[in-house]
N, CA, C and O of each residue as an XYZ file, in Angstrom:
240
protein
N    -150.925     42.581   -130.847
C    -150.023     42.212   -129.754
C    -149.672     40.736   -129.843
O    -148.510     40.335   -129.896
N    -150.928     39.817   -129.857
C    -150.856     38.495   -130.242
C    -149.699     38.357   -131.313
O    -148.747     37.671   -130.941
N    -149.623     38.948   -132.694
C    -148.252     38.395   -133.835
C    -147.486     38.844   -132.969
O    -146.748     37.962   -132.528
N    -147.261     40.277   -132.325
C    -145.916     40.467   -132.241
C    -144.921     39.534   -131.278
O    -143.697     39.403   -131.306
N    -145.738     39.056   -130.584
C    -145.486     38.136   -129.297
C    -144.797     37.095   -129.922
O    -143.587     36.943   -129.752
N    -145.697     36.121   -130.870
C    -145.520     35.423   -131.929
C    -144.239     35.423   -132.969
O    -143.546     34.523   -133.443
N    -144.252     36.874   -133.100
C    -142.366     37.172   -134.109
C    -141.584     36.875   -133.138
O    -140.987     35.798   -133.115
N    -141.461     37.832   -132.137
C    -140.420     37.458   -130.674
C    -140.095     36.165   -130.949
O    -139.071     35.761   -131.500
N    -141.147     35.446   -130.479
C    -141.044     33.745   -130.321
C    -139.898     33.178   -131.429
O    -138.792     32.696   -131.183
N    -140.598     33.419   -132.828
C    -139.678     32.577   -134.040
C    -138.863     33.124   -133.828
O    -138.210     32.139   -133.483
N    -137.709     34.481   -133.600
C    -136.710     34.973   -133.408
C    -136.107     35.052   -132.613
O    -135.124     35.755   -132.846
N    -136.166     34.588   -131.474
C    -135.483     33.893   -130.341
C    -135.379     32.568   -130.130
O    -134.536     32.026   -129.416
N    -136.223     32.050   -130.743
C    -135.947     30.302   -131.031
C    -135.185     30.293   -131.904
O    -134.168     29.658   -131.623
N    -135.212     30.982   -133.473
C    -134.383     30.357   -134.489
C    -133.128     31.037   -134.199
O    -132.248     30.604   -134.942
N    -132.676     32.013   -133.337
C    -131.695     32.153   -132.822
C    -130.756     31.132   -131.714
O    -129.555     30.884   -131.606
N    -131.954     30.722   -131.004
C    -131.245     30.396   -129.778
C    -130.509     28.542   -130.798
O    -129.396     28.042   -130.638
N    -131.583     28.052   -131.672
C    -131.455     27.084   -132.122
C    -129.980     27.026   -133.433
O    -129.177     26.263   -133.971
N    -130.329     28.120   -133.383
C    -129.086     28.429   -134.796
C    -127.545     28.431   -134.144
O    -126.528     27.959   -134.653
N    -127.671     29.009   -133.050
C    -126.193     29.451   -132.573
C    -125.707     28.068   -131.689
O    -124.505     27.864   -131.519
N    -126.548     27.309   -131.242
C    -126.520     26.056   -130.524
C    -126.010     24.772   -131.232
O    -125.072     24.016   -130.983
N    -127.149     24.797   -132.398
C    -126.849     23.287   -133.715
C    -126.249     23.643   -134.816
O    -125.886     22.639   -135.430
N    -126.007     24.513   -135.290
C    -125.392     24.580   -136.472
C    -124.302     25.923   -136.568
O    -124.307     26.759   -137.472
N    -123.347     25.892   -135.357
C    -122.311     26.431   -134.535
C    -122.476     28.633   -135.549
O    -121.690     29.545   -135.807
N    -123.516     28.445   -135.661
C    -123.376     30.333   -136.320
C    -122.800     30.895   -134.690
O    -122.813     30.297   -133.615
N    -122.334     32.223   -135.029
C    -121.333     32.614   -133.974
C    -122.798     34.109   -133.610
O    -123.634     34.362   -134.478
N    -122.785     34.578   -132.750
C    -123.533     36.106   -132.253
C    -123.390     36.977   -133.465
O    -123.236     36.312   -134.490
N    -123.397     38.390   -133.654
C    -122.703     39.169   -134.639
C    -121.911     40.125   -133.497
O    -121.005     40.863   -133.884
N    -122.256     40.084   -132.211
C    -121.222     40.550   -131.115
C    -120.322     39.540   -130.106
O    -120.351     38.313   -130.007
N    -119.731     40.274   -129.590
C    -118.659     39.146   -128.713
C    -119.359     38.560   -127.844
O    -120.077     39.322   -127.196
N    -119.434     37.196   -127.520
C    -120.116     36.698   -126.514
C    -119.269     35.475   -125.733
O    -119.162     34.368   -126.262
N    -118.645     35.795   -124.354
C    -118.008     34.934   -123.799
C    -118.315     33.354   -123.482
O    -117.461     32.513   -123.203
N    -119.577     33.164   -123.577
C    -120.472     31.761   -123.311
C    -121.396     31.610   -124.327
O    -122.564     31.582   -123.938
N    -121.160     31.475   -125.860
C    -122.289     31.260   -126.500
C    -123.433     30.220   -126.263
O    -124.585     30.399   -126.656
N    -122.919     28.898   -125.447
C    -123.679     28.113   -124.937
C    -124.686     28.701   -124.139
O    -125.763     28.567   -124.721
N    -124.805     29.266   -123.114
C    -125.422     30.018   -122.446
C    -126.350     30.804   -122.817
O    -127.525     30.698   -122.467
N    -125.737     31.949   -123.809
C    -126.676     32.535   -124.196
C    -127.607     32.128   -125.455
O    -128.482     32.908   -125.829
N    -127.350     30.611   -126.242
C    -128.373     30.020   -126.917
C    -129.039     29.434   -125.999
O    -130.136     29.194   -126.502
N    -129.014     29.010   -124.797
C    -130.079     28.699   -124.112
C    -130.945     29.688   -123.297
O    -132.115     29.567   -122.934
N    -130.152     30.601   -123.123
C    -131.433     32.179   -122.916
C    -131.994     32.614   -123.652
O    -132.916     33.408   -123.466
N    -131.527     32.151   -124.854
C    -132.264     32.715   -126.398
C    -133.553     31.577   -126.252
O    -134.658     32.115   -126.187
N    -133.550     30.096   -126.193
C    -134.222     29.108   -126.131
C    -134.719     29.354   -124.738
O    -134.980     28.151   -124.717
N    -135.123     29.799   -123.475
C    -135.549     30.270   -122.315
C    -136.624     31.539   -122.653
O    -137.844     31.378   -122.643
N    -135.914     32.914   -122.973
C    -136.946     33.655   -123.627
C    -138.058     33.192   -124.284
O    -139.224     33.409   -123.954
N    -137.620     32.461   -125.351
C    -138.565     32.024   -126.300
C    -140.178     31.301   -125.715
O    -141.362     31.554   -125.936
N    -139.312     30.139   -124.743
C    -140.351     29.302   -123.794
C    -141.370     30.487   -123.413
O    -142.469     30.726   -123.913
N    -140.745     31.102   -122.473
C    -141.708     32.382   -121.871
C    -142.685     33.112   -122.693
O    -143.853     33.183   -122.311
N    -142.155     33.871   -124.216
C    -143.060     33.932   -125.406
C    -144.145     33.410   -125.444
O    -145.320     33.777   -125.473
N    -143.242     31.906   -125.435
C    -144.559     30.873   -126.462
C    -145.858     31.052   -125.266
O    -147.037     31.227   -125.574
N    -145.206     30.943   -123.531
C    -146.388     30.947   -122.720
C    -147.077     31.690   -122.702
O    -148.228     31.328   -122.459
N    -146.842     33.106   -122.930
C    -147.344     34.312   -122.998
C    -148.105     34.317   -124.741
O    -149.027     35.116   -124.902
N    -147.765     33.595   -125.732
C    -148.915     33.927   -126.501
C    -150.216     33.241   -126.486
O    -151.374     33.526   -126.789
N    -149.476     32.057   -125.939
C    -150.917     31.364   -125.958
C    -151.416     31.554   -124.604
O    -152.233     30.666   -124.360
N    -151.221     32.536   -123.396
C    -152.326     33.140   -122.605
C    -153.411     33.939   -123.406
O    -154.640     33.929   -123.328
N    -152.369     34.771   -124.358
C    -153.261     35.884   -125.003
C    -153.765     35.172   -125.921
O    -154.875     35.681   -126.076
N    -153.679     34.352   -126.610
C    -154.732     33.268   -127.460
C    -156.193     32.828   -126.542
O    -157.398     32.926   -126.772
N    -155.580     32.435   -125.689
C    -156.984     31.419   -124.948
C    -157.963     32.964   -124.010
O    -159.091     32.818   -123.538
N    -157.144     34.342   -123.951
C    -157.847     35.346   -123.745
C    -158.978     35.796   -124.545
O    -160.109     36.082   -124.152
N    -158.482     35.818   -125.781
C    -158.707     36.238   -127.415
C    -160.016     34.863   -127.365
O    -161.214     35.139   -127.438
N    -159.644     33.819   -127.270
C    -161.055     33.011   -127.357
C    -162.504     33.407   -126.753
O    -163.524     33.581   -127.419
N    -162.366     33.516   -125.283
C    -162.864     33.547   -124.219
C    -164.106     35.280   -124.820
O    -164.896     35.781   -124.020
């Protein structure tokens, strides 16, 4: 559960980061790409919090 959380993460960051800085377009229509690279970069945040709950679980 821990990787998969972890893939999510890199694939919504290097998305949200890709479509933001180095202008790649969706592969569907998207009226606000701004927007939705920062929900892509929002998801991701949430990820990252959620793996490292289940990390410091996994310690414990």
């Amino acid at each position: 559960m821990k990787s998969f959380v972890f893939v999510l993460f890199i694939v919504f960051c290097v998305t949200g980061i890709g479509t933001m800085w180095t202008g790649l377009t969706f592969p569907f229509d998207i009226q606000h790409e701004k927007l939705a690279s920062l929900f892509c970069l929002f998801i991701a945040g949430i990820l990252l919090i959620y793996y490292y709950i289940l990390k410091s679980k996994e310690s414990k």
